[in-house]
C-alpha positions as CSV (number, residue, x, y, z in Angstrom):
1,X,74.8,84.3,124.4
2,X,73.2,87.5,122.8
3,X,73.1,90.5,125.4
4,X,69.6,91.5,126.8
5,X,68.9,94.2,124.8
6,X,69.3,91.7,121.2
7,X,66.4,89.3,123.0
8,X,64.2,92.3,124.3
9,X,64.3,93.3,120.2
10,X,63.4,89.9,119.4
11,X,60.6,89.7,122.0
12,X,59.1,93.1,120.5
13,X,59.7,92.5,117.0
14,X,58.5,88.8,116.7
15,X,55.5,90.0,119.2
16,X,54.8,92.6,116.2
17,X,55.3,90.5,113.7
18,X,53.0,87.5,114.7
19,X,51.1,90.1,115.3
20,X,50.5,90.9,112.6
21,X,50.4,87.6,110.9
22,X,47.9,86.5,113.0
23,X,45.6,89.7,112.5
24,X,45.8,88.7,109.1
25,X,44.1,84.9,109.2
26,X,41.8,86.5,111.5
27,X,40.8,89.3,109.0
28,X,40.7,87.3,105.7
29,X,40.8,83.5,106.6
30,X,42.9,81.3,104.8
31,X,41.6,81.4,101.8
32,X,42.4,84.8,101.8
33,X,46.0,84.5,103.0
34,X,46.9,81.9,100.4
35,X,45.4,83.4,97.3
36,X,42.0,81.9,97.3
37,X,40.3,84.2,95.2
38,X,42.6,83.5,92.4
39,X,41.1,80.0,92.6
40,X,37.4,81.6,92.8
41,X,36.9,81.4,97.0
42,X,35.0,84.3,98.2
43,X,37.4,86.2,100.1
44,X,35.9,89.0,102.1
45,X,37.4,92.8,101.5
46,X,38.6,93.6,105.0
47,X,39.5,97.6,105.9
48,X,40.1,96.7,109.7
49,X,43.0,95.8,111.7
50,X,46.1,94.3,110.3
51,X,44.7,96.9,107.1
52,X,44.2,100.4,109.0
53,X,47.9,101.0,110.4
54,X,49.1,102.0,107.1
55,X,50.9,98.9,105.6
56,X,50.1,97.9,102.1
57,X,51.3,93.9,103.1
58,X,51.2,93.4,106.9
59,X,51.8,89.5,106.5
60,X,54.7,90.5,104.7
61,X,55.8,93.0,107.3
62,X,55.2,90.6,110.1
63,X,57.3,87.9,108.8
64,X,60.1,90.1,107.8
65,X,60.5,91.8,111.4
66,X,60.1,87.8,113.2
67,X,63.1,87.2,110.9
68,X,65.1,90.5,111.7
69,X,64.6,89.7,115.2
70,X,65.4,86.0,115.1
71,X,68.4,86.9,113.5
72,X,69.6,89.2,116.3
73,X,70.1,86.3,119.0
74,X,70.9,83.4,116.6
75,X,73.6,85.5,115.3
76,X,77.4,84.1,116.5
77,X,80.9,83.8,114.4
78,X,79.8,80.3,113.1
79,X,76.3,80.8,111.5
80,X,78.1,83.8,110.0
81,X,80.9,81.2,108.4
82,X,77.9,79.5,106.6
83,X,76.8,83.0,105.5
84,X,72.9,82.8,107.6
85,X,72.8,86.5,107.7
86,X,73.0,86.7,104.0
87,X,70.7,83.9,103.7
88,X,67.8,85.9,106.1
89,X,68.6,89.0,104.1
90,X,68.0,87.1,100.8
91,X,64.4,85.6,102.6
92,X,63.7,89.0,103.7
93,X,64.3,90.4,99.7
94,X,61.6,87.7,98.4
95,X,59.2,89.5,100.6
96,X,59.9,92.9,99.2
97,X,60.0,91.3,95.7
98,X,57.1,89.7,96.5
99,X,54.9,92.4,97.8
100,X,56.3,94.6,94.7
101,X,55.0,91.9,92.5
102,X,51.4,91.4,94.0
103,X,51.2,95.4,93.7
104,X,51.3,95.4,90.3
105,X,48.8,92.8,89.9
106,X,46.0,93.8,92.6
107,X,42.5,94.5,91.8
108,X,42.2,97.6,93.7
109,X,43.2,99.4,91.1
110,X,41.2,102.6,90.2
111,X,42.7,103.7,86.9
């Protein structure tokens, strides 16, 4: 079994990270989550909470630390013989590629 302090970081970062996700469906709605204005839904512009603490892709963010923090108290000698840390490492990546990729495609872009 993972030692206390491994589940106390899970408990904070998957509370942060749902968080986060959750502040995010509330802010834009679905549509907004799964790229509805690319399909013409009105997606309203929201400067509010998940948006004001400084984080350019909160969703992003919030899944990456409930994977960090999963990983933390799943982690034992066998699911490291089937390389799972590597694997959430690898899902973790596609979020940073991810949120690099939407960057250079938003439409906020004042230049």
């Amino acid at each position: 079994a993972a030692p206390a302090s491994c589940w106390a970081v899970l408990v904070v970062a998957v509370a942060a990270g749902q968080t986060l996700n959750l502040a995010m469906y509330s802010a834009i709605g679905n549509a907004g989550v799964y790229y509805g204005f690319k399909l013409g839904r009105e997606v309203p512009w929201a400067s509010g909470f998940p948006f004001n603490v400084g984080l350019r892709h909160p969703q992003y963010v919030g899944v990456v630390l409930t994977l960090y923090g999963g990983l933390l108290v799943l982690l034992c000698e066998e699911l490291a013989k089937i390389y799972f840390p590597q694997l959430v490492f690898v899902w973790a990546f596609m979020y940073v590629a991810m949120s690099a990729m939407e960057q250079v495609g938003d439409n906020d872009k004042t230049s």
